[in-house]
RODO-2510 file (C-alpha; in nm, 4 decimals, decimal comma):
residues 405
     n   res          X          Y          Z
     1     x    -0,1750     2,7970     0,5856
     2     x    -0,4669     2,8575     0,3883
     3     x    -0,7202     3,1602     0,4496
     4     x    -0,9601     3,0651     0,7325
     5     x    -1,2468     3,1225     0,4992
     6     x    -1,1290     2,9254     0,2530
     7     x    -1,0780     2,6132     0,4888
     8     x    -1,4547     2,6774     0,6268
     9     x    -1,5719     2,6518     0,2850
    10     x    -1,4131     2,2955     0,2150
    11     x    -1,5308     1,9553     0,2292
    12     x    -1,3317     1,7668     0,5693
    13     x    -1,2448     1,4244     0,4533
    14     x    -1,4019     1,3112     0,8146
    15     x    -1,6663     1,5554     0,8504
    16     x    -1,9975     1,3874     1,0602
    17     x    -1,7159     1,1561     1,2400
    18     x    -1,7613     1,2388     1,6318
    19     x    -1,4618     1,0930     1,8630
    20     x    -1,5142     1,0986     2,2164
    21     x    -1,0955     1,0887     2,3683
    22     x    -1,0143     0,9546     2,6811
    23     x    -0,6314     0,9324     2,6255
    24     x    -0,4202     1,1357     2,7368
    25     x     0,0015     1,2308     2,7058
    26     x     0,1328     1,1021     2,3418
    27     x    -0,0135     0,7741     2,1686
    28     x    -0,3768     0,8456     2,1955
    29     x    -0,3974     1,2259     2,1295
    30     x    -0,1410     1,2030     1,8920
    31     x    -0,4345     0,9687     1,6954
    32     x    -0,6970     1,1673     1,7912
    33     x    -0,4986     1,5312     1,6994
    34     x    -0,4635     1,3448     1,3008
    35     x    -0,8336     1,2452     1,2948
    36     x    -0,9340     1,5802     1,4563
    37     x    -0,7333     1,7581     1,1735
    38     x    -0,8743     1,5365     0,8978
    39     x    -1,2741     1,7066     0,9954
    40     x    -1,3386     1,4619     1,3026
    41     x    -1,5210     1,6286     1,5543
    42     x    -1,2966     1,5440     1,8931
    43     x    -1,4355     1,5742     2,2181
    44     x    -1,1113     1,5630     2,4964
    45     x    -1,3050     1,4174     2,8294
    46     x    -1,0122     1,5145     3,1105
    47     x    -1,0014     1,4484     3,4468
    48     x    -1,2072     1,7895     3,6198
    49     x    -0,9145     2,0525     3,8351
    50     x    -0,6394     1,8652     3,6077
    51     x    -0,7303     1,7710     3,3016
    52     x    -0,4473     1,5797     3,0536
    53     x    -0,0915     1,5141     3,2613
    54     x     0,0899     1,7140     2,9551
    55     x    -0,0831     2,0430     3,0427
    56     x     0,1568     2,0151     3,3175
    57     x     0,4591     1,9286     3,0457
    58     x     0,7387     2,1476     2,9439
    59     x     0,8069     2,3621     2,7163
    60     x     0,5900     2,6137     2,8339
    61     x     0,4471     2,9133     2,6792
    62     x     0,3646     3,1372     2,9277
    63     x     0,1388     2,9313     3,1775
    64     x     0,0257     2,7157     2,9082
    65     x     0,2349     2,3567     2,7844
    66     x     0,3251     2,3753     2,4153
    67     x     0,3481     1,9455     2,4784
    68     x    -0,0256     1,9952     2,4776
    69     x    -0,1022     2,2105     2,2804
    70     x     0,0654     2,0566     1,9790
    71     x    -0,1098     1,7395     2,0308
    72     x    -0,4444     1,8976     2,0922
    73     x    -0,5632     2,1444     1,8189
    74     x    -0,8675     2,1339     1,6503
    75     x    -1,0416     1,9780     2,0481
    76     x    -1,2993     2,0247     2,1878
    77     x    -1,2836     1,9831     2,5239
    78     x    -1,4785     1,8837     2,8362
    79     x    -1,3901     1,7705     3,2102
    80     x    -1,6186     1,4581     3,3487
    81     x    -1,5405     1,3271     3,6992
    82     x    -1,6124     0,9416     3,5505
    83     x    -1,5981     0,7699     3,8935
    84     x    -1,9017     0,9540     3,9577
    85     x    -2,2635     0,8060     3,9124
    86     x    -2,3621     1,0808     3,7181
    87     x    -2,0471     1,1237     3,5105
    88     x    -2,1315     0,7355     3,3960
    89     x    -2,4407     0,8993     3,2708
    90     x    -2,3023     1,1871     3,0663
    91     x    -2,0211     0,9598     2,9202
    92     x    -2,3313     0,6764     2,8189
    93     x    -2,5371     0,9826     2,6887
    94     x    -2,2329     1,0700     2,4765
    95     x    -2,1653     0,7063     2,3786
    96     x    -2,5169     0,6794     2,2325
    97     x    -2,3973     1,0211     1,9528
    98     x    -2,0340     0,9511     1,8936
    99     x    -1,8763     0,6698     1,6359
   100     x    -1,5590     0,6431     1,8032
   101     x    -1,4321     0,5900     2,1581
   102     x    -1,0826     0,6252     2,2316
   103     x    -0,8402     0,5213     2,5635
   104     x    -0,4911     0,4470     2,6214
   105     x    -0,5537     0,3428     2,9881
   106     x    -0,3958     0,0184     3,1274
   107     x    -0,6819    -0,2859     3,0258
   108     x    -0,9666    -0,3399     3,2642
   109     x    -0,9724     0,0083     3,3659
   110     x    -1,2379     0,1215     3,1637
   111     x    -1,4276    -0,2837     3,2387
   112     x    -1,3444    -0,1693     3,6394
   113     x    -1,5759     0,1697     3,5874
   114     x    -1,8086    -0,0252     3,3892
   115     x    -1,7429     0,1558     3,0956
   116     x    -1,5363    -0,1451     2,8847
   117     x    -1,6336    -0,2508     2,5591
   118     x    -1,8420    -0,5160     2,6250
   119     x    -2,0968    -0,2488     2,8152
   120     x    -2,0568     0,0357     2,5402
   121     x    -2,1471    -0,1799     2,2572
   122     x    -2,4914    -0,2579     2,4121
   123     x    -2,5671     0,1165     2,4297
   124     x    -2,4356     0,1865     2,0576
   125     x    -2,3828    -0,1493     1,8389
   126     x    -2,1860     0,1036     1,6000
   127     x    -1,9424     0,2048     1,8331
   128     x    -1,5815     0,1998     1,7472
   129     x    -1,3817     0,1323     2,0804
   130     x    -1,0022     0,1962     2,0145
   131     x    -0,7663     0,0984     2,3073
   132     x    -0,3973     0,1395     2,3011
   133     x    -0,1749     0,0162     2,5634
   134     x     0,1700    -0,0817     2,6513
   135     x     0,1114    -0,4926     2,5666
   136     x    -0,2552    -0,5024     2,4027
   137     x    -0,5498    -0,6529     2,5622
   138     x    -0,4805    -1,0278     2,5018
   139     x    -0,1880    -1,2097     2,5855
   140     x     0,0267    -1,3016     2,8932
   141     x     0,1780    -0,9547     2,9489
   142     x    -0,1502    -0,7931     2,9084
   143     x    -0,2211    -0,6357     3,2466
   144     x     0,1745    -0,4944     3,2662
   145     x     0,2275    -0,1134     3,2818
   146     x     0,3236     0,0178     2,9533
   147     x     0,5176     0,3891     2,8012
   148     x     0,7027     0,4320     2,4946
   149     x     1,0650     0,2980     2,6536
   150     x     0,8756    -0,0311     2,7646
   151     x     0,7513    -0,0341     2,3582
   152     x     1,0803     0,0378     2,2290
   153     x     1,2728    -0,1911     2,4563
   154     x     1,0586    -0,4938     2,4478
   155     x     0,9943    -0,4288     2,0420
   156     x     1,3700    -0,4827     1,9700
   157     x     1,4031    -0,1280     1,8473
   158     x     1,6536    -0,0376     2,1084
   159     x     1,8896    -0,3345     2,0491
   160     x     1,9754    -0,2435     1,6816
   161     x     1,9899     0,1731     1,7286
   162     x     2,3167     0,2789     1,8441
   163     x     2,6784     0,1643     1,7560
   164     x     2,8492    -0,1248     1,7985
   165     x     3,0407    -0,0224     2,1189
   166     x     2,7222     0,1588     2,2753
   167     x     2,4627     0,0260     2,4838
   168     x     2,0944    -0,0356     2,3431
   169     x     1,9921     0,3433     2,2844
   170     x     1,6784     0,4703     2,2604
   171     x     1,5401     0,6923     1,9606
   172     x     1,5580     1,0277     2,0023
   173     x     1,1332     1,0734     1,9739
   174     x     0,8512     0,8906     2,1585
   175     x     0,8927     0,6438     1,8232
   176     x     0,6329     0,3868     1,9765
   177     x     0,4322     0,6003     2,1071
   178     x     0,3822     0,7558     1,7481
   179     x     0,3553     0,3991     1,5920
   180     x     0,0873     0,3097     1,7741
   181     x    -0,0856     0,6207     1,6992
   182     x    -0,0794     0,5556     1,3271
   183     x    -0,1601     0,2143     1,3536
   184     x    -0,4876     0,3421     1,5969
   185     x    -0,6159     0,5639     1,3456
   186     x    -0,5312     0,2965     1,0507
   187     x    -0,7540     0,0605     1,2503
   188     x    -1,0397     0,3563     1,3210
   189     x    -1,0173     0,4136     0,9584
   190     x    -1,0290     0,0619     0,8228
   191     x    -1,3301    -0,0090     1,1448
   192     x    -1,4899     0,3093     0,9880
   193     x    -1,4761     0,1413     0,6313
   194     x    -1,6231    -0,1629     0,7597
   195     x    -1,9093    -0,0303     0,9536
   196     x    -2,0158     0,1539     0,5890
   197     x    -2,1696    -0,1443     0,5018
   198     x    -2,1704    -0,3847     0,7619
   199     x    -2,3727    -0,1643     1,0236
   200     x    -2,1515    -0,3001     1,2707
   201     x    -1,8849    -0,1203     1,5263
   202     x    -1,5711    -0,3424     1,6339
   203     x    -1,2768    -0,3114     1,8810
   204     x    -1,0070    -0,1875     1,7755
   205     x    -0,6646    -0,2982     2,0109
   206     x    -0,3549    -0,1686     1,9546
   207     x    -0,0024    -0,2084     2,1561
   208     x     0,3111    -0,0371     2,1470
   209     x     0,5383    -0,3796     2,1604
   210     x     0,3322    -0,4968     1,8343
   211     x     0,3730    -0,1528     1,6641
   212     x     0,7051    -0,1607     1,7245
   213     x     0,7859    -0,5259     1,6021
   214     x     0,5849    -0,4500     1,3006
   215     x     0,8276    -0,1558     1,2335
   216     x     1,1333    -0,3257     1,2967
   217     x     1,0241    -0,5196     0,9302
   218     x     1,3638    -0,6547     0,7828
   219     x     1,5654    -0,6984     1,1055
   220     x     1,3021    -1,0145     1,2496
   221     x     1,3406    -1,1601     0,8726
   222     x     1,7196    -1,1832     0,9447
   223     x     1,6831    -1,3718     1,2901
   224     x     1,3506    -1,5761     1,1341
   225     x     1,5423    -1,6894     0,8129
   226     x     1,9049    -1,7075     0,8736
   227     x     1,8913    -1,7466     1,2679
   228     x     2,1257    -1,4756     1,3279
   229     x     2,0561    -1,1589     1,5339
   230     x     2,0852    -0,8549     1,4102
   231     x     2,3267    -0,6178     1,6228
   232     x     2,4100    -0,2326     1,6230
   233     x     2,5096    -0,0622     1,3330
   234     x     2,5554     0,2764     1,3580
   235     x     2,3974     0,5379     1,0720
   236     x     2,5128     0,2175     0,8496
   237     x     2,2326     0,0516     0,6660
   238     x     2,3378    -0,3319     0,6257
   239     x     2,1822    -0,4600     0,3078
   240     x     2,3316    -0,1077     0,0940
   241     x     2,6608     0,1141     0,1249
   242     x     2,7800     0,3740     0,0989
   243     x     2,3851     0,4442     0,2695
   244     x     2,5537     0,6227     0,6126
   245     x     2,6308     0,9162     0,8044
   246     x     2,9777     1,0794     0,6894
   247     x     3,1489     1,3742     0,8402
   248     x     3,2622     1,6835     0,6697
   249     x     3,4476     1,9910     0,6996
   250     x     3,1890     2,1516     0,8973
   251     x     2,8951     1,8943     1,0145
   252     x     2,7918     1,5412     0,9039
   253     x     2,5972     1,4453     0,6291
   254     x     2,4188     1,1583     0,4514
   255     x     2,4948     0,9352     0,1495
   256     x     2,1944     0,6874    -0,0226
   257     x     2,3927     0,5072    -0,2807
   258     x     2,1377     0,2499    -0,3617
   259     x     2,2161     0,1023    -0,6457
   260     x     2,5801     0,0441    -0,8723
   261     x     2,4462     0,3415    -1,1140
   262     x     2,4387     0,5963    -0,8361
   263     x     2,7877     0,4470    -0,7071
   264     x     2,9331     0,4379    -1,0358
   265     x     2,8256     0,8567    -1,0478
   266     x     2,9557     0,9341    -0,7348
   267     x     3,3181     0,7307    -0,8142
   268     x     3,3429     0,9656    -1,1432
   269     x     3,2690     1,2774    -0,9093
   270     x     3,5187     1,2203    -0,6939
   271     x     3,7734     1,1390    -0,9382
   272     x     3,8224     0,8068    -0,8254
   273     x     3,6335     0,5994    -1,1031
   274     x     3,8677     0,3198    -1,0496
   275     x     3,6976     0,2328    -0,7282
   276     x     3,3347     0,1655    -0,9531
   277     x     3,4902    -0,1405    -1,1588
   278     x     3,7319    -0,2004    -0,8454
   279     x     3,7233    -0,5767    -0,7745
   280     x     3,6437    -0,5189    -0,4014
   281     x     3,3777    -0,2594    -0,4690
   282     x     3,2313    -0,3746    -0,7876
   283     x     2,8749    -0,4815    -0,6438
   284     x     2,6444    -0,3892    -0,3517
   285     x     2,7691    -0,7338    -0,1864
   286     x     3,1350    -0,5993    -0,1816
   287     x     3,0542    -0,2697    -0,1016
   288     x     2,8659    -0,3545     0,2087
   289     x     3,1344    -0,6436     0,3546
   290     x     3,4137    -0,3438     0,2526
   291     x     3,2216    -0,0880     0,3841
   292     x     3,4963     0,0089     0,6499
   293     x     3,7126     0,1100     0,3474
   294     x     3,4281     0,2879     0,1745
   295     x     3,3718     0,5084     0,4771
   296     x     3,7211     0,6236     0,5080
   297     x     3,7838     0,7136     0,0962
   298     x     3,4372     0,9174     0,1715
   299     x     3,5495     1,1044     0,4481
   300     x     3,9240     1,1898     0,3083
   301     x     3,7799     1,3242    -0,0131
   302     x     3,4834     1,5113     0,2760
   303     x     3,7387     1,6579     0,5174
   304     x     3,8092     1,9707     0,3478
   305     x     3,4401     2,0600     0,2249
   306     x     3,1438     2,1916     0,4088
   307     x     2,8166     2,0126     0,3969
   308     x     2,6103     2,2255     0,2140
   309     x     2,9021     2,2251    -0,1109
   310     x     2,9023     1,8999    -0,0733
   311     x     2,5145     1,8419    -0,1082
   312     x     2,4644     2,0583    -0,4152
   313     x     2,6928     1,9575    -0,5688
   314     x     2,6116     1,5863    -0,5700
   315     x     2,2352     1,6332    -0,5847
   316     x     2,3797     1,8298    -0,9291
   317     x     2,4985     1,4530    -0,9959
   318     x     2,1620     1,3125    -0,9063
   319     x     2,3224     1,1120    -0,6130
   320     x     2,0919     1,0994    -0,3105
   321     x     2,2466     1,2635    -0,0003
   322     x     2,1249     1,4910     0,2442
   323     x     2,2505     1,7756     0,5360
   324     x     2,1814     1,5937     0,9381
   325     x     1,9755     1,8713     1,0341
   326     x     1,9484     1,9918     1,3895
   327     x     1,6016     2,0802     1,5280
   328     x     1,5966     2,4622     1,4065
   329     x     1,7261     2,3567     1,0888
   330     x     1,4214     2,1664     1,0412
   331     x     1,2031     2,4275     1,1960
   332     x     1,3114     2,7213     0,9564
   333     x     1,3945     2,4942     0,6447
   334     x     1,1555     2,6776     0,3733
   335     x     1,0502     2,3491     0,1866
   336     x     0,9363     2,1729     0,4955
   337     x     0,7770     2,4891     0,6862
   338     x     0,6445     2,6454     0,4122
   339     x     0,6144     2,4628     0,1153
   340     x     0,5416     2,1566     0,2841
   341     x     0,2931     2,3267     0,6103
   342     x     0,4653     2,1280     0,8281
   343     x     0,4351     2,3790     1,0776
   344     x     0,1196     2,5980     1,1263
   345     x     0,0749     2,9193     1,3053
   346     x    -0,2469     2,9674     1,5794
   347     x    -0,3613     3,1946     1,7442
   348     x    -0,4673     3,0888     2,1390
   349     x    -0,6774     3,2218     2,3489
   350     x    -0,4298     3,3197     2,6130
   351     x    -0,1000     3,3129     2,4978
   352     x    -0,1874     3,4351     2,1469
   353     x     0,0209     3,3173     1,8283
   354     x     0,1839     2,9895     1,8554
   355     x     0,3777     2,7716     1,6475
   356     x     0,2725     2,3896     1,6451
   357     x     0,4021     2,0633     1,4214
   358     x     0,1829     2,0306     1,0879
   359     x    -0,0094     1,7634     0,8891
   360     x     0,2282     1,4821     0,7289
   361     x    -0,1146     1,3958     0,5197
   362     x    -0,1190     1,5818     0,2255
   363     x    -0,4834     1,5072     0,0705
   364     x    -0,5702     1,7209    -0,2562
   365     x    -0,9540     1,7734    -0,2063
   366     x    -0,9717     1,7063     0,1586
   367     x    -0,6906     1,8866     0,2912
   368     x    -0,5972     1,8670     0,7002
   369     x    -0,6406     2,2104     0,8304
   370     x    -0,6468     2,3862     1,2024
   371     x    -1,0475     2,5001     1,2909
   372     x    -0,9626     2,5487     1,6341
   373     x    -0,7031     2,6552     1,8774
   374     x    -0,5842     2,4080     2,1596
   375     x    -0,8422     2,4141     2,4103
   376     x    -0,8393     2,5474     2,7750
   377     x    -0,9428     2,2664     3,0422
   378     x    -1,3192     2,2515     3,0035
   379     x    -1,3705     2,4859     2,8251
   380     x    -1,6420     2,3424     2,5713
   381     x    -1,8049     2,1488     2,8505
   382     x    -2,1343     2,3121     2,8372
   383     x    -2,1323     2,3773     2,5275
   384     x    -2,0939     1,9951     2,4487
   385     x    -2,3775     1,8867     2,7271
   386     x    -2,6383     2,1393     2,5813
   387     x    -2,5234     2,1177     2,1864
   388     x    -2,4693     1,7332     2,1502
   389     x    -2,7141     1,6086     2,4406
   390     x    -2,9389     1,8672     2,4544
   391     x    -2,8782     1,8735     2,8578
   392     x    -3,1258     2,2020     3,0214
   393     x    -2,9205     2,5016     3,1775
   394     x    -3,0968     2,3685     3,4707
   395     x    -2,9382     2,0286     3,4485
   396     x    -2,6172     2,1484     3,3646
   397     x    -2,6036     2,3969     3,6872
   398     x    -2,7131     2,1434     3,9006
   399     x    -2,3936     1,8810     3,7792
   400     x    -2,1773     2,1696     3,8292
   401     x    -2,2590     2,2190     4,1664
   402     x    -2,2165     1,8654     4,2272
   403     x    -1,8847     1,8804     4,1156
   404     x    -1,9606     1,6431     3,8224
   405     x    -1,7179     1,8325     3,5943
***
């Protein structure tokens, strides 16, 4: 990471932006954490006593969750009892400064407290209300309950990950939660663009099903065009091969042979450059209906070499292959931690230096950058009352004691 004084003394590509972020667990602070490390300014409201349910999330650090504090860098944030008259108030107060609202509650929560879009836009015409939830807020399915495994079941994600023999497998991350956090701060983005010279807020609704049918891109074009459904494959990609997992000496790697060039380099380097002008191999077509035969010449010629010969030596051939990291591979690889940032070091409050997940957006003028540690439950509530609605110490005391926040 950069010096701190350095970062202070650069221009945040979102600067001026002030979110106000109801969500809580993955999708919604995931949105909120890229916006917040873009220059947003992020106010976190959580529920007062227990604030977001992924302070409570392993792995801890001490007594504090590194689930949330990954998510929540760069936060401000601020506990508000909102079934309360008076925490209405503060949250409409708030409404009135901020450009962007932000929930992942189940629909006609926020409409049951009085609080739902319809109501916000009177008090700010330029608000930008962002919901995400398990179905969106239109259609049939609307009002069911919805987490990532709902979004990757119903989305048709699970279906095609696994193999052949398995049963429909989940991905090994929180894929639609994550989805429908980019497509959240896509939509804040493009609402932001709009409002530039329209004046105008909008609603922005996003659901996990959707972002995970958008994703699943070429698989729906198979069932839409040639009415056929699209079943488990493995690692195997079915429009290329050899694009799969293949196991060496020592671990497994990967193999992107994506066009006949790169398969007619990586015949000659295994010294079997009959196979490139071979009648059954001879075009991506062949390849991929053969691909059963392709997979076992691979792994003969792979079962006495360990992965990382293997990779430098065809990346010496320009053929595109890769080691399957595990976890701490990725974590201590040099071009992704440190070349790349894509993890940054912290320093918290109470648990001092910490480790958390990077930045994927790499912006030349505007860089992403941590300002801020993760934030302790409330901790910025009074700051936030008397800085941003210039509430009295009077006032403030006397919301306290009502047990306001």
């Amino acid at each position: 990471m950069k010096d701190k004084k350095e970062l202070d003394c650069q221009t945040l590509a979102l600067k001026g932006i002030k979110v106000l972020d109801l969500s809580r667990v993955l999708a919604g602070p995931f949105c909120t954490m890229l916006l917040a490390d873009l220059g947003a300014e992020v106010i976190k409201i959580e529920i007062p006593g227990r604030g977001d349910d992924t302070r409570q999330y392993p792995p801890f650090i001490e007594s504090e969750s590194g689930y949330f504090m990954n998510l929540n860098r760069n936060k401000k944030s601020i506990t508000l009892d909102l079934k309360k008259p008076k925490g209405k108030e503060i949250f409409r107060d708030l409404i009135k400064r901020v450009d962007v609202v932000i929930e992942n509650f189940r629909p006609t929560t926020m409409e049951q407290l009085s609080l739902g879009y319809e109501s916000l836009k009177e008090i700010n015409p330029r608000i930008i209300y962002t919901s995400i939830s398990g179905f969106g807020h239109s259609g049939r399915y609307k009002d069911r309950p919805g987490y990532d495994i709902i979004g990757q079941a119903m989305g048709g994600i699970m279906s095609v990950t696994g193999w052949p023999d398995s049963p429909p497998t989940r991905t090994g991350t929180a894929i639609a939660d994550i989805l429908a956090a980019l497509n959240a701060t896509i939509g804040i983005l493009a609402a932001l663009r709009y409002r530039d010279f329209s004046g105008e807020g909008q609603k922005v609704d996003i659901a996990l099903v959707d972002s995970v049918v958008s994703a699943m891109e070429t698989l729906t074009q198979i069932y839409i065009v040639e009415k056929r459904i699209p079943k488990r494959e493995g690692n195997r990609y079915e429009f290329i091969y050899p694009y799969d997992s293949f196991k060496a000496k020592d671990g497994w790697f990967v193999l992107g042979v994506g066009n006949d060039n790169i398969w007619k380099r990586f015949c000659k380097f295994i010294d079997k450059e009959y196979l490139a002008d071979g009648e059954r191999y001879n075009s991506n077509n062949k390849r991929v209906k053969n691909h059963v035969e392709i997979k076992e010449i691979v792994e003969e010629w792979a079962s006495d070499k360990e992965v990382e010969e293997i990779i430098l030596k065809l990346l010496s051939e320009k053929i595109p292959c890769a080691p399957i990291y595990s976890v701490d591979q990725v974590v201590n690889d040099p071009h992704i931690a440190e070349d790349r940032e894509m993890f940054w070091e912290v320093e918290h409050p109470t648990v001092g230096k910490i480790k958390i997940g990077g930045n994927p957006i790499k912006l030349s003028k505007t860089p992403a950058s941590v300002r801020k540690p993760p934030p302790l439950l409330g901790e910025d509530t009074e700051n936030v009352l008397s800085g941003i609605l210039s509430y009295s110490k009077e006032k403030i005391e006397k919301l306290n004691k009502a047990n306001v926040f």
